[in-house]
N, C-alpha and C positions, 0 to 999 in steps of 0.2 A: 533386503539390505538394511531396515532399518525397523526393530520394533515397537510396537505402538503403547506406550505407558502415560495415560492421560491425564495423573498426579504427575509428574514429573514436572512440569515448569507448565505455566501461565504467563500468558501475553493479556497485555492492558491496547486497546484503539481506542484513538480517539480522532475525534473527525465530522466526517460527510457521512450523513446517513439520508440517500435520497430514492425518488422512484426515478429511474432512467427510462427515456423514451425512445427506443433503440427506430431509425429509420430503417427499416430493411433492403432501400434499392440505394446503390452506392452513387457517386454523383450529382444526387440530390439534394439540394439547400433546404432551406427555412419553405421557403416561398411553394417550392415544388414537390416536397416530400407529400404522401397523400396513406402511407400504411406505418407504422409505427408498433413496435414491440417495446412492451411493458414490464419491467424487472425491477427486482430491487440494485440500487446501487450506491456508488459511495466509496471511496477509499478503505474510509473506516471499516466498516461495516463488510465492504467483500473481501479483507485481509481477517476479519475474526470467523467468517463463514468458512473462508480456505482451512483456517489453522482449527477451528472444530473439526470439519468432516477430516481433517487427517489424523486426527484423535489428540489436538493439544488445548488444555482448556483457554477459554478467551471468554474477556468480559469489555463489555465495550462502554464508551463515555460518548456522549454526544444530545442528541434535540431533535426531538419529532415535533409537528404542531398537534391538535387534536382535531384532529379531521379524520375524513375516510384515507388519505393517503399514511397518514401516522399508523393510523390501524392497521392498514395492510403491512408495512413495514415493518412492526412491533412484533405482528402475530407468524412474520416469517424465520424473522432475528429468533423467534423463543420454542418455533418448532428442530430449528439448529442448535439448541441445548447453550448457545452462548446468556452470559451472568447478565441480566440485565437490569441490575439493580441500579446502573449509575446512566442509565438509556434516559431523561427527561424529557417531562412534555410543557410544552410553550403552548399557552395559552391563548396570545396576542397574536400569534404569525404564524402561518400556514407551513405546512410542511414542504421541503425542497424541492424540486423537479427536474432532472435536466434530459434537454433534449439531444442528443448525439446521432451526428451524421459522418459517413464514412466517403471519402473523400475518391475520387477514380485510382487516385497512388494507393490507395488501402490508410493515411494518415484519416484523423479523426479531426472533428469540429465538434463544437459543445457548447451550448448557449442555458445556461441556468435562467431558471423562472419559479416563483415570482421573485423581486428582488425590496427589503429584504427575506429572508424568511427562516423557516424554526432552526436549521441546522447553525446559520448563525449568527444567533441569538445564544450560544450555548456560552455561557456568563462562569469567571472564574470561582462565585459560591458555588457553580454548579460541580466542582473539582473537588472532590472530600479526599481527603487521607487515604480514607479505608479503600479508594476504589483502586489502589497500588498495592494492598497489601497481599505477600506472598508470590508477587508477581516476580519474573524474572525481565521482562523485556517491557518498555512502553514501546507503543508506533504512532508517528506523527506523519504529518504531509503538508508540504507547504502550500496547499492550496487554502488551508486554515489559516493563514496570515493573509490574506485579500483585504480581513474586515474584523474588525473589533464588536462586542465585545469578544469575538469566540479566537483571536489572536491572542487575546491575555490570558483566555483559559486553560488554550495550551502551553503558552509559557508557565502559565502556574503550574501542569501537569507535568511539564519536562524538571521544572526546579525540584518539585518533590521528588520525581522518578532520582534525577540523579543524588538525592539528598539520600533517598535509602537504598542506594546504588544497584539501581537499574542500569539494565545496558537499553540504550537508545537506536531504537531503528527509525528511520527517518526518509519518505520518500522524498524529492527537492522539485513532484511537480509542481508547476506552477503559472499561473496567467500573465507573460512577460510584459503585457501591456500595461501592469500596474507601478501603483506608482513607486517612487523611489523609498519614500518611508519603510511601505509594506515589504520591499525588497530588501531594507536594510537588516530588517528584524529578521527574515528571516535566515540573510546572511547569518546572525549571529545564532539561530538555531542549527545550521548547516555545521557550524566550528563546534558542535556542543555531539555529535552524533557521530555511534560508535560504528556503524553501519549504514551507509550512506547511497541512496538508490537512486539511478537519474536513467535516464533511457537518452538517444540519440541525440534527441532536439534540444532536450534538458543537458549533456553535457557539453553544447558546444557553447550555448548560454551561457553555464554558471563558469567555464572554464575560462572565457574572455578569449580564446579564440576563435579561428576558422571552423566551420563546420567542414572545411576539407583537408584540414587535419587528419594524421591519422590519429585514431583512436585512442593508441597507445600513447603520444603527444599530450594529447586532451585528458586524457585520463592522470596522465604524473601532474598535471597543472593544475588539477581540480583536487587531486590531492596533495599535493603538495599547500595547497590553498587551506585545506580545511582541515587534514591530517586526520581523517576517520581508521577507525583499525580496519575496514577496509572500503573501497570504493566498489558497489556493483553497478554498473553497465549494461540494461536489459539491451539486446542488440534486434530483437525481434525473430527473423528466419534466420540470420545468426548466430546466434545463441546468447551467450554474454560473456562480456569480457570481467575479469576479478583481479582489483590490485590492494595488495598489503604491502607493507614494511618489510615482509618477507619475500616479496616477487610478487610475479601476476600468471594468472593461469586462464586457459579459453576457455569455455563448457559448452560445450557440442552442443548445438541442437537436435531434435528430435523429428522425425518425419510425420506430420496427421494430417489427416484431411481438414484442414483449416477453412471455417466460416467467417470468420471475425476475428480480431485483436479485440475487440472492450475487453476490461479487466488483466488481461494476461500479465500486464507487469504487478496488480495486485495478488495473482496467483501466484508470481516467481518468487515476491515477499517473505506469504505465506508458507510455502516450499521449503523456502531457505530459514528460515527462524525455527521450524517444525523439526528440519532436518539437524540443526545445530542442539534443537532441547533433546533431540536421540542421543545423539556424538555427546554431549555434556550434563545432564541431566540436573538433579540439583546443585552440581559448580557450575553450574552456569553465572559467569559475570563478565563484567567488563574485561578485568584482567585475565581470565581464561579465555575470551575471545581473542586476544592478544598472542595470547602463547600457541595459536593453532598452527601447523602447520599449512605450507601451499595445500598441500594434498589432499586436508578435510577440508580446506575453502570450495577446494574443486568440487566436489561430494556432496558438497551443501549447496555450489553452487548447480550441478547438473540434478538434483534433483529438485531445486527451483526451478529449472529451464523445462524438466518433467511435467510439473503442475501447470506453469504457463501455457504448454504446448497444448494439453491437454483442455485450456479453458476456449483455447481457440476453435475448440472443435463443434461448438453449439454457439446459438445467439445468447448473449449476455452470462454475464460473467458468472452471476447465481443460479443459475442453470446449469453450468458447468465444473465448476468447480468441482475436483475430484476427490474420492477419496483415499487412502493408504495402499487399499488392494488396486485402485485402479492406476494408482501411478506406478506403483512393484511391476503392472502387467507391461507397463509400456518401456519401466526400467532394464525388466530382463527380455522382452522381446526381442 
């Protein structure tokens, strides 16, 4: 369906680069977990692993500390061929950790540790020029607006992206328990993004209504709110829902033997930004995202919905993550 030319466009993450400490028995909290799988994770960092092993180049921004967990980190980001020239290490603060527990309904809990720590610490000097150049796409996540200084460095990263006119992908998760400030800000990175990614929980939140809502509801209000060229909707077993200016379209999901959700909606990301630099190559911009029809949204979107499917089939996300050939096998199965 789609060939693999890995000059063609360049995605810029920036973010979470952390070790995740996956609990393996579901139902277990903090107190009573007692066996835990160890991966790499992070927003950032498992959307530029997705878009490597599918063959699109990715260079990532972010903050490890120097410790053994930095290390392990660094040396897995470099054997995935992503650019890791703009990857920092923090001196002062230990690298990120977070613990993730799976919930009896299959939803997720996530408790970050130590607090603060190196991911963020990632400081707007730390945001050069060069680390946007030739890029087509930056990826942001609103879990980088929690805490400063690493909220100003993604705004600095988004200012410049859109100054040499990047298109903006932009996940909107986010820890609703914080405060109003951090929310506002990143309301106003929400209105700034050309492709805009929320999953169930996140759209009934950002959307200000009912979580019993239909979907379709919640999705014209959320865009209508923020007007992205388009809104995706990971739906989970689902699939996703996709609305533009131009209509909205469903995208199927896929049948696998499912272990886990971690990462899957970072797979669907990857998927879809990979599948759009196929369709568009170097016109790839804001305004060619615009002009696409339903019909390649669909396309970009079920082959998002391909990679997610496909992450769910092993524990943690950088485990699974697939590659070009593995997601064709599951496309044309």
């Amino acid at each position: 369906m789609f060939t693999c030319d890995p000059a063609r466009m360049t995605v810029v993450t920036i973010g979470e680069v952390v070790v995740d400490w996956l609990a393996t028995e579901a139902g277990k909290g903090f107190t009573n977990a007692r066996s835990f799988y160890r991966c790499l994770g992070g927003n950032a960092s498992n959307v530029a692993i997705g878009l490597s092993r599918l063959g699109t180049r990715t260079r990532l921004i972010g903050k490890v500390g120097n410790d053994l967990h930095g290390h392990y980190l660094r040396e897995i980001l470099q054997s995935e061929g992503i650019d890791l020239r703009f990857l920092k290490t923090e001196a002062d603060y230990p690298t990120a950790q977070c613990y993730v527990f799976t919930e009896d309904d299959g939803e997720h809990s996530f408790y970050n540790w130590p607090r603060p720590h190196a991911a963020q610490m990632l400081r707007p000097a730390d945001v050069a020029e060069e680390a946007l150049a030739n890029a087509a796409f930056l990826h942001a996540t609103g879990i980088s607006y929690t805490l400063n200084p690493r909220k100003s460095a993604v705004q600095r990263a988004i200012e410049l992206a859109l100054e040499r006119g990047l298109a903006l992908s932009f996940d909107a998760g986010f820890p609703t328990g914080e405060d109003s400030e951090a929310q506002q800000a990143l309301e106003s990175a929400l209105a700034l993004a050309h492709i805009l990614k929320v999953n169930r929980r996140e759209l009934a939140f950002w959307s200000g209504g009912s979580a019993d809502d239909p979907i379709e509801d919640q999705a014209a209000r959320l865009f209508a709110k923020y007007q992205p060229v388009v809104l995706a909707v990971t739906l989970g077993a689902d699939g996703a829902y996709l609305l533009t200016g131009k209509g909205s379209v469903r995208c199927l999901p896929f049948s696998v033997a499912s272990l886990g959700g971690v990462g899957a909606g970072d797979g669907f990301i990857a998927g879809m930004l990979h599948a759009l630099g196929q369709q568009l190559g170097d016109r790839l911009t804001a305004e060619t995202l615009s002009r696409l029809e339903t019909s390649e949204w669909e396309r970009a979107g079920l082959y998002g919905n391909a990679v997610g499917a496909l992450v769910t089939t092993r524990i943690g996300a950088c485990e699974a993550l697939p590659t070009a050939s593995q997601v064709e096998e599951l496309l044309n199965g």
